[in-house]
ROGULO-227187 format. One record per residue (C-alpha): x, y negated, z. Coordinates in steps of 0.5 Angstrom, whole numbers, padded with zeros to 4 digits, always signed. Layout:
% residues N
XYZ/...
END
This chain:
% residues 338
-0002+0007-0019/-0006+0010-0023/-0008+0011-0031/-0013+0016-0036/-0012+0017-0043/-0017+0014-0049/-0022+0018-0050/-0021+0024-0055/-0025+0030-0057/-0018+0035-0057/-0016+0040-0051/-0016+0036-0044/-0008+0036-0043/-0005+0040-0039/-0006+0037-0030/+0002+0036-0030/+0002+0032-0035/-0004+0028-0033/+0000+0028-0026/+0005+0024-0030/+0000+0019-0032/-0003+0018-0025/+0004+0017-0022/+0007+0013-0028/+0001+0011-0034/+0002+0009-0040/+0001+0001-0041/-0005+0002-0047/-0001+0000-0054/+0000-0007-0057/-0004-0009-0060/-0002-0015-0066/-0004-0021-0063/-0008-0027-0068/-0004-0031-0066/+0003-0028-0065/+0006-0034-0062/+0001-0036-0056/+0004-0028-0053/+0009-0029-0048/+0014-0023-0049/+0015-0018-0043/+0021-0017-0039/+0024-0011-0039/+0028-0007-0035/+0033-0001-0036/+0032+0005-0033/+0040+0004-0030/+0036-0002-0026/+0029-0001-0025/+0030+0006-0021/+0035+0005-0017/+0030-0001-0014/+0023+0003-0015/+0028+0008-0010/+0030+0002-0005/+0023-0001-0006/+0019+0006-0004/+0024+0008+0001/+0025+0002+0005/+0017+0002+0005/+0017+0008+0008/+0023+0007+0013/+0019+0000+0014/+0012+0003+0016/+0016+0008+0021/+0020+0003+0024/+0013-0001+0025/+0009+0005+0029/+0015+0007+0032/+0020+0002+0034/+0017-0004+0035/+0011+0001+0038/+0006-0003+0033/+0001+0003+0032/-0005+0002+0028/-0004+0004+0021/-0012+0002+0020/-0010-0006+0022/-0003-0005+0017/-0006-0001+0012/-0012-0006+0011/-0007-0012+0011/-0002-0010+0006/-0009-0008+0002/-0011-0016+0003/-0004-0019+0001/-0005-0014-0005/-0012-0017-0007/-0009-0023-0007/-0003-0022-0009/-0006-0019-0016/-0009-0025-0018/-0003-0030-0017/+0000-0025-0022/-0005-0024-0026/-0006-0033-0027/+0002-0034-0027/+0005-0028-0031/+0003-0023-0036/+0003-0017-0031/-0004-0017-0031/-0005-0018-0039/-0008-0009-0038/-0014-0011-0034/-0016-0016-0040/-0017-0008-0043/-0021-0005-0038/-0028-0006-0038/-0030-0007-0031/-0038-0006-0032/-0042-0006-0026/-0043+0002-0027/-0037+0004-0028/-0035-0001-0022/-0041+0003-0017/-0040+0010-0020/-0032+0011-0021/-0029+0005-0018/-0032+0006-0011/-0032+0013-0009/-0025+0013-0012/-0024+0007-0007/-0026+0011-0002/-0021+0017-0003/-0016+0012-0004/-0017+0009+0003/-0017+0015+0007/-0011+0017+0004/-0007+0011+0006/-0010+0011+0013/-0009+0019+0015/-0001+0019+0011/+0000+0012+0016/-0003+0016+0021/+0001+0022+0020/+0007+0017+0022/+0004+0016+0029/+0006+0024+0031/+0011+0027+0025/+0017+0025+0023/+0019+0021+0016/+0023+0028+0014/+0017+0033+0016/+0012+0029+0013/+0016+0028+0006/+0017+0035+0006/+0009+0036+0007/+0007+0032+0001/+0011+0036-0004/+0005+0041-0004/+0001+0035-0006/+0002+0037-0014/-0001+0045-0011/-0008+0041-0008/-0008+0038-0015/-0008+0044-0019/-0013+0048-0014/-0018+0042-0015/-0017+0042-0022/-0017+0049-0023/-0025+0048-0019/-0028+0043-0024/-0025+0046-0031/-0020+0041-0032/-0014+0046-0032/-0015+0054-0033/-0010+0058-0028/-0005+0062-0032/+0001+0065-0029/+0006+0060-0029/+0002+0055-0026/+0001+0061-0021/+0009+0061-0019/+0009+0054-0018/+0003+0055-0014/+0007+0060-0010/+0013+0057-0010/+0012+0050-0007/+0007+0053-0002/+0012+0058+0000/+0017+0053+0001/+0013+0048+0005/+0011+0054+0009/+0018+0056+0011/+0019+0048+0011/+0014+0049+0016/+0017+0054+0021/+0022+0050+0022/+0021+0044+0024/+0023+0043+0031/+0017+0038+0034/+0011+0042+0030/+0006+0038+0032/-0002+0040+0030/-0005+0034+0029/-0001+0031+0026/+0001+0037+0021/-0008+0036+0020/-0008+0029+0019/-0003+0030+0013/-0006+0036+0010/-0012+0031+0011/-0009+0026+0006/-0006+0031+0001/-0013+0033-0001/-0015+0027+0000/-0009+0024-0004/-0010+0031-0009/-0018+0029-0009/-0016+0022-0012/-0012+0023-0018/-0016+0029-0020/-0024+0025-0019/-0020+0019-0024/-0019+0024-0029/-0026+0026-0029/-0029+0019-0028/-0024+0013-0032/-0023+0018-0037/-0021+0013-0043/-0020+0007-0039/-0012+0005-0038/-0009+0002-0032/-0003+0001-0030/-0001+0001-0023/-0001-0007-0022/-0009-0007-0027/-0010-0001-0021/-0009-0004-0016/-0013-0011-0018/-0019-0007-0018/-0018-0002-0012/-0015-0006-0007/-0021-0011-0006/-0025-0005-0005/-0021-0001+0000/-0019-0008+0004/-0027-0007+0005/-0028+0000+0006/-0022-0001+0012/-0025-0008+0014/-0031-0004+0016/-0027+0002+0020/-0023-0002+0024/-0028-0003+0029/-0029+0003+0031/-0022+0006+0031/-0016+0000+0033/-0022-0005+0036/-0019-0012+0036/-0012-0009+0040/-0007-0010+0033/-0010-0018+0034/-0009-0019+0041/-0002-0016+0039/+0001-0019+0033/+0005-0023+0038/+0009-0018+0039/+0012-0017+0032/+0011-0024+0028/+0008-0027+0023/+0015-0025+0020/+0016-0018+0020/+0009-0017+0018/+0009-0020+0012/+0016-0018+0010/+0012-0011+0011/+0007-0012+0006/+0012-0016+0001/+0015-0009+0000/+0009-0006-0001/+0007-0009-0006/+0014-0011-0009/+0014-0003-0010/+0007-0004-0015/+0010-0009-0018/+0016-0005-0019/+0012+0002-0022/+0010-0002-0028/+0017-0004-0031/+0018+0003-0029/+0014+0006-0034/+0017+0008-0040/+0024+0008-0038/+0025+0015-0040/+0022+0022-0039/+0017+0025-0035/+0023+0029-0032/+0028+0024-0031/+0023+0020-0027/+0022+0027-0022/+0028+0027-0021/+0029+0020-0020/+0024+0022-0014/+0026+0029-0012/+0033+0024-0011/+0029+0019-0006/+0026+0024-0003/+0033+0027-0001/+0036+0021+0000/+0029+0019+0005/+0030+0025+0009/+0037+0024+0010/+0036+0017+0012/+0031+0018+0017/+0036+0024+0021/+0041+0017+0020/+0036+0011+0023/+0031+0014+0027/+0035+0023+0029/+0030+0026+0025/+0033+0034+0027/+0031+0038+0021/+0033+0045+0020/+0037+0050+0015/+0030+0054+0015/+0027+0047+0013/+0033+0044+0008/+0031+0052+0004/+0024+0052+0004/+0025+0044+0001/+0029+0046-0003/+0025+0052-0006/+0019+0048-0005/+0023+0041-0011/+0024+0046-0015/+0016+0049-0015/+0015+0041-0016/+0020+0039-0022/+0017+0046-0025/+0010+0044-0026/+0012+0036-0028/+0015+0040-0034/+0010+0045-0035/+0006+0041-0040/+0012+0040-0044/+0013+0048-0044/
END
């Protein structure tokens, strides 16, 4: 979930490769143990096996959450994002007691200042992220908000352009216009255009962009792999949510668990959380590229399942602007390589 390299006294590293790191970070290098034979071995996965599961994993939870809002008619994305944030709290610690997962966070150290001053504000941009992307659900399609969020990498480098982190230069500049141009013209095409809706996920990108950028500024040296990540902000988040929940879904999604069952609602959060778990064997299979494309082709194939399961309509405006706007993202992902 999220990463930040060891403290160094070299050149920050440029904004695309520390996207990487946040989206897929590095697992903080073994250390020789004193006592060699107490260490369990860590299982591995080959690229083959893992990334055709983390593609069904991120998928279906997606199509899952939409299926939630908007078949079954459970609208309450506060109520469903503060569970999945719980069975996550506590599914971190069954982990981190019955498997090696976990042994990163025996790297971190969680002070109370660091816990005050990085964790919880970065908690709280976490939170809002998750509530306006699931709430998007409620007015937009799953197609259209896809092809929204690939302006994501755009929020981060103008962010990362405001606090220094990276200095604009006029291939950054291109990738800025190309992906914005695209979602633009992705934009104009969407048939069931929805104002709201189009806010509320602008609202999520910045916050999502905010997030990823304050974790560079603010855990810089601290290394943390999605499942570590989570261990530490799901408590918090969960928290955070617990407390907004009265005053925007009230009691209703209690009163109305009946009619999805215990079944359906924890089945929802298993995948979620499956997916987590699922990022960790994903880090260092192979490179920065193959694992973006492996994303540009779960986009494509979530855009294309959505039209099949729920008659998303998308436009041939919209499969060019998107087009455009993917070719902008696999850009700045291999930008800091060039």
């Amino acid at each position: 979930m999220s990463s930040t390299q060891d403290k160094q006294t070299t050149a920050p590293a440029p904004m695309s490769e520390k996207l990487d790191e946040v989206s897929h970070p590095l697992i903080p290098a073994d250390k020789t143990p004193v006592e060699a034979v107490t260490t369990k071995p860590k299982v591995k996965l080959s690229a083959a096996t893992i990334i055709p599961i983390w593609i069904v994993l991120s998928s279906s939870v997606i199509m899952y959450n939409n299926y939630l809002y908007n078949t079954l008619n459970f609208k309450f994305p506060v109520f469903l994002v503060t569970f999945h944030l719980f069975f996550a709290a506590i599914g971190t610690r069954v982990l981190q007691h019955t498997t090696n997962l976990l042994d990163g966070a025996k790297d971190v150290n969680m002070t109370k200042d660091v816990f005050l001053r990085a964790i919880l504000p970065i908690g709280f941009l976490f939170s809002g992220s998750l509530i306006m992307s699931n709430k998007a659900y409620l007015y937009l399609s799953v197609s259209f908000i896809q092809m929204l969020k690939a302006f994501t990498p755009v929020a981060i480098l103008l962010i990362s352009f405001v606090f220094r982190i990276q200095e604009p230069n006029r291939r950054l500049v291109a990738i800025v216009c190309m992906i914005s141009g695209g979602v633009s013209l992705a934009s104009y095409g969407e048939l069931k255009f929805d104002m709201f809706g189009f806010s509320i996920q602008a609202i999520a990108v910045i916050f999502e962009a905010s997030r990823l950028v304050m974790i560079q500024l603010l855990l810089h040296g601290m290394k943390m792999d999605p499942l570590v990540s989570l261990h530490y902000y799901a408590p918090v988040c969960a928290a955070i949510n617990l407390l907004i929940l009265p005053f925007t879904e009230g009691m209703e999604p209690f009163y109305r668990l009946g009619e999805i069952g215990p079944l359906v609602l924890f089945s929802n959060a298993a995948v979620a959380f499956l997916l987590n778990v699922a990022a960790v064997f994903l880090i260092g299979v192979g490179s920065g590229l193959v694992l973006t494309l492996a994303g540009v082709f779960k986009d494509i194939l979530l855009i294309s399942g959505s039209v099949i399961l729920f008659g998303n309509e998308i436009t041939p405006l919209q499969v060019f602007g998107y087009s455009i706007a993917l070719g902008g993202l696999v850009a700045f992902k291999t930008a800091g390589s060039k």
